[in-house]
C-alpha positions in Angstrom: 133.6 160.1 21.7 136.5 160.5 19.3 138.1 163.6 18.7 138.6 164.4 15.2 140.1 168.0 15.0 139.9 172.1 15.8 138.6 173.6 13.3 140.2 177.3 13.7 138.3 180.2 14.3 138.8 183.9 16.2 136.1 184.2 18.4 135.1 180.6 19.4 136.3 177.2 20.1 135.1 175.0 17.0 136.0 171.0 17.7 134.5 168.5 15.4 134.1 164.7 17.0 132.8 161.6 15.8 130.2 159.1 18.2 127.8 156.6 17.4 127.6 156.9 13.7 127.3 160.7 14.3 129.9 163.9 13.8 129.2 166.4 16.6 130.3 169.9 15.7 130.9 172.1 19.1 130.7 175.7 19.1 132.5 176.8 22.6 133.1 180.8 24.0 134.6 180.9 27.4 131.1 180.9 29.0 128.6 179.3 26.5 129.2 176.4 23.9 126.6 174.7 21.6 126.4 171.2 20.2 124.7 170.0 16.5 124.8 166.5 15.9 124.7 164.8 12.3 124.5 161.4 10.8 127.3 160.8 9.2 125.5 159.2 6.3 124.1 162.9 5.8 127.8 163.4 4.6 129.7 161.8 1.6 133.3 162.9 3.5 134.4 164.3 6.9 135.7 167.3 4.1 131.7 167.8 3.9 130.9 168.7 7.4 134.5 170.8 7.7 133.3 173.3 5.1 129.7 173.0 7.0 131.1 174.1 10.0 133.6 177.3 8.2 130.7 178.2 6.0 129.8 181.9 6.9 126.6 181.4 7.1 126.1 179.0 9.9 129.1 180.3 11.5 126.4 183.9 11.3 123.9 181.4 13.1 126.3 179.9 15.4 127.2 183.8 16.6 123.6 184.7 16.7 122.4 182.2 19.1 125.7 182.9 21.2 124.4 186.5 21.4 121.0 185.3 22.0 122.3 183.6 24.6 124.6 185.7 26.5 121.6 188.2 26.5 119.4 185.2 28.5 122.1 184.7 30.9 122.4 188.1 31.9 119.0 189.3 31.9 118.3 186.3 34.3 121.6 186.4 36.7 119.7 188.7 39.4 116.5 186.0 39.6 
């Protein structure tokens, strides 16, 4: 997997690599991270899925699901 860049951001880790014909965006907090994968032929330039990845509204997503999924973890920590 090839490492592209950090895209910056103040409340999570956002790294953009490229692998098999595919850009991976990672979304990372200390505890939780997520992964999207697309096709790089979805894209006409790496510039493409950089303003993907700033846009506010999948950044609103991305911080959604984190929530979503910090609230899992800890209603389920005492099974």
């Amino acid at each position: 997997m090839h490492f592209i860049k950090e895209i910056p951001h103040d409340s999570m880790r956002i790294s953009l690599f490229e692998w098999n014909s595919k850009y991976i965006l990672k979304f990372e907090t200390p505890e939780l991270e997520q992964s999207f994968k697309f096709s790089i032929m979805d894209f006409s330039n790496q510039k493409e899925i950089e303003e993907l990845a700033t846009s506010s509204s999948f950044q609103n997503t991305i911080i959604q699901n984190f929530k979503n999924m910090y609230e899992a973890m800890s209603q389920n920590l005492g099974d």
